[in-house]
C-alpha positions in Angstrom: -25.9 128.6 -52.4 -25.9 124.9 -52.6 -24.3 123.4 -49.3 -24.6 119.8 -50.1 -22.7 120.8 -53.3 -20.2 122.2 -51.9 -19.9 119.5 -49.0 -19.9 117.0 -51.5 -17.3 119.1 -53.9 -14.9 119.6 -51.2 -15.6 115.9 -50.2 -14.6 114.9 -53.5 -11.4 116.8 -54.0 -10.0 115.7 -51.0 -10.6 112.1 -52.1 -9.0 112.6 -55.5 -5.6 114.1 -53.2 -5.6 110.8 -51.3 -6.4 108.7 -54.3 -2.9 110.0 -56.2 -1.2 109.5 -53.1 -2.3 106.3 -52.2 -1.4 105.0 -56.2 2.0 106.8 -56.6 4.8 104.6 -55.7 7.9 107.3 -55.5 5.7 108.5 -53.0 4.8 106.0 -50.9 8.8 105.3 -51.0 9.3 108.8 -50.0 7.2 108.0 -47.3 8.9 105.3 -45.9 12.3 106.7 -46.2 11.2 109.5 -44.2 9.8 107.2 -41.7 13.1 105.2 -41.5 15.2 108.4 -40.6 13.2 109.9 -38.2 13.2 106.0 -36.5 16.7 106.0 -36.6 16.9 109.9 -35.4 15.1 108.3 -32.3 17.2 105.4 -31.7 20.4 107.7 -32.0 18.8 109.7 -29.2 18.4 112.8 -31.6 15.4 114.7 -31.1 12.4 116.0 -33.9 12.4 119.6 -34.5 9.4 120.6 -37.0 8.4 124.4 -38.0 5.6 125.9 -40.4 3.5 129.0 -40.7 0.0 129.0 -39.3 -2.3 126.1 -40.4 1.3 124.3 -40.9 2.5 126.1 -37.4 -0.8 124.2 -35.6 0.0 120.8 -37.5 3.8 121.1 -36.6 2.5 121.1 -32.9 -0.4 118.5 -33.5 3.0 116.2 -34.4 5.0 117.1 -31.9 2.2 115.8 -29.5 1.6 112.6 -30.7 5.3 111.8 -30.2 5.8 113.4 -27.1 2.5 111.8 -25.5 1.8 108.6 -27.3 -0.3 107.6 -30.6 -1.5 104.2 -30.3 0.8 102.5 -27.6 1.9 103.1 -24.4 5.4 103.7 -24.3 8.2 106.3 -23.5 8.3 109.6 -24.7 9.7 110.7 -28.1 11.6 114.0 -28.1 9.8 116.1 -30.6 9.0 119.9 -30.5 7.5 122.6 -32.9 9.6 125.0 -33.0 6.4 127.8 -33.2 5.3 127.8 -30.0 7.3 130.0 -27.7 5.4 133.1 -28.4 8.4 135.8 -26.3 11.3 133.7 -28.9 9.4 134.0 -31.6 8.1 138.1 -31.1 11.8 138.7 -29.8 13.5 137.3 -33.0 11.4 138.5 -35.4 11.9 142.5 -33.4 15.5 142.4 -33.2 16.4 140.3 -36.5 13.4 139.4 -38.9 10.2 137.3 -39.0 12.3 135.1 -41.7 14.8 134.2 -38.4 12.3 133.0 -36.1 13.0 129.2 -37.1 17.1 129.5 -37.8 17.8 131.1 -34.7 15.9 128.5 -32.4 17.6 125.8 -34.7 20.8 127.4 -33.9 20.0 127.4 -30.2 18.5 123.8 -29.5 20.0 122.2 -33.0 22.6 119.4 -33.0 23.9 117.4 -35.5 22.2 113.9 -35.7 18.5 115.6 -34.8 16.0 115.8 -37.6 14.0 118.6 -39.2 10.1 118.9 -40.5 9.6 121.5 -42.2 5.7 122.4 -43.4 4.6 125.0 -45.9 1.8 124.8 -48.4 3.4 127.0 -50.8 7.1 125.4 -50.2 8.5 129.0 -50.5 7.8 130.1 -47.1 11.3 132.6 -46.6 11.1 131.7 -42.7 11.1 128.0 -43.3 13.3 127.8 -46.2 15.7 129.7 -43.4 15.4 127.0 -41.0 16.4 124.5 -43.4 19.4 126.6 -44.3 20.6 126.6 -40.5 19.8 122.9 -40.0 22.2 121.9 -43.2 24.9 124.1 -41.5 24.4 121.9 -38.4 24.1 118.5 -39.8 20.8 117.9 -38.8 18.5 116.3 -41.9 16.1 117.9 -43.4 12.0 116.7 -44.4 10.3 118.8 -46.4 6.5 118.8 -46.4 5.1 121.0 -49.5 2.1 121.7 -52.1 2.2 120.9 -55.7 5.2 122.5 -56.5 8.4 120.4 -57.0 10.6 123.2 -58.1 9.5 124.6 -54.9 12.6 125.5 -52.5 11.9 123.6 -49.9 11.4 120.4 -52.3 14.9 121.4 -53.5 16.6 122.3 -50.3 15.4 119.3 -48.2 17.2 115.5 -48.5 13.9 114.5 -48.2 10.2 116.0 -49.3 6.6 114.9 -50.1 5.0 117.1 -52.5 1.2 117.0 -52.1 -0.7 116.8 -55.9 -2.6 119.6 -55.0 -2.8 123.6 -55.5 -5.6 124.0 -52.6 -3.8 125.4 -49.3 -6.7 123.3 -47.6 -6.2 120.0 -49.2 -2.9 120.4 -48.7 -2.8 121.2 -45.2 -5.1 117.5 -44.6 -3.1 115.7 -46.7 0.2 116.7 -44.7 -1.5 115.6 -41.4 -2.4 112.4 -42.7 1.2 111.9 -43.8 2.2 112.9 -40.2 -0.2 110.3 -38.4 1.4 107.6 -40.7 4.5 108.5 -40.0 4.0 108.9 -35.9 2.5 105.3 -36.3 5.4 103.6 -38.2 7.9 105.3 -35.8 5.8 104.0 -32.9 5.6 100.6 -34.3 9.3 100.3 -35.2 10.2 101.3 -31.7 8.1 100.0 -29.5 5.7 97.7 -30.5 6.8 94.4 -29.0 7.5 96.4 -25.6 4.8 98.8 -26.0 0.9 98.6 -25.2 -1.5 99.1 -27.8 -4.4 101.5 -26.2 -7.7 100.7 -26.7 -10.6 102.7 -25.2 -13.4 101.3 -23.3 -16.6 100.7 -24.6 -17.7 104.2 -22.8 -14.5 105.9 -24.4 -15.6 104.4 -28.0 -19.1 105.5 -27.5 -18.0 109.0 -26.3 -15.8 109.2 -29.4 -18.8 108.5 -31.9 -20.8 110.6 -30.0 -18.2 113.5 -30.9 -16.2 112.6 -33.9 -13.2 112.2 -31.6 -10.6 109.9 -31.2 
């Protein structure tokens, strides 16, 4: 087994995911519209509900975070929560209806119209998350739909908005989607707060400590 091949390979493909994003413009539109409404979800004083299955269930949270804490300024808290972490709502639901009702039901619960929904999955098919969008239309919160390569996908067809990643690799994929979540978390930041807000930057210890272990 070659590992500098397969460092370099894996290297390499994720590169050539970035590189078709970064040079499609419907993208980079998509992007920016999706960017816009979750700005003015904010402004409206809606809230950021985002859901996915596990590598997607860990990014919907990673999100969640970065608008809830800060990104790169210092300023008040975004309302933003992934809808996958409450393990006794999540075990309950999926005992007394189905594992496909886990999102729908919390949607119907915490849901109102004006509030915005992420919704992650590699394959774009996930039943559970296609569910959630279901319940969210009902409500007349607007739907984002993160997916793979699949643009017949359901989610892709369901959502009013989706970014379909040029890529049949659940790994690629998956980095590609939290990229597109970072950008997103910094336009939103910028648009609301960056004349009133303080942009963070570490001390020369902190920087040092960051290089030391990859960190940010």
């Amino acid at each position: 087994m070659n590992l500098d091949h397969i460092i370099q390979e894996r290297i390499d493909e994720h590169l050539q995911v970035v590189g078709l994003l970064k040079n499609d413009s419907k993208f980079l539109t998509n992007l920016s519209e999706i960017s816009n409404v979750i700005t003015e979800c904010f402004k409206s004083g809606g809230k950021l509900l985002i859901c996915g299955n596990g590598g997607s269930a860990a990014d919907s949270q990673h999100l969640a975070t970065e608008l809830v804490s800060r990104f790169f300024l210092e300023r008040k808290a975004l309302d933003a929560e992934a809808l996958t972490v409450n393990t006794s709502t999540l075990t309950a639901v999926a005992n007394d209806y189905s594992f496909d009702k886990v999102f729908s039901r919390q949607l119907e619960a915490k849901g109102k119209e004006g509030d915005v929904l992420l919704a992650i999955s590699t394959s774009g098919n996930s039943k559970n998350v296609i569910e959630a969008i279901k319940a969210a239309k009902s409500i007349g919160i607007k739907t984002i739909g993160f997916a793979g390569n699949n643009r017949d996908s359901l989610i892709c067809k369901m959502s009013d908005y989706y970014v379909s990643i040029p890529s049949n690799s659940t790994p690629r994929i998956q980095e590609a989607h939290i990229l597109l979540g970072h950008i997103i978390c910094e336009i939103v930041e910028r648009y609301l707060f960056e004349k009133g807000g303080c942009l963070i930057l570490p001390s020369k210890t902190e920087r040092n400590h960051q290089l030391a272990t990859g960190r940010r």
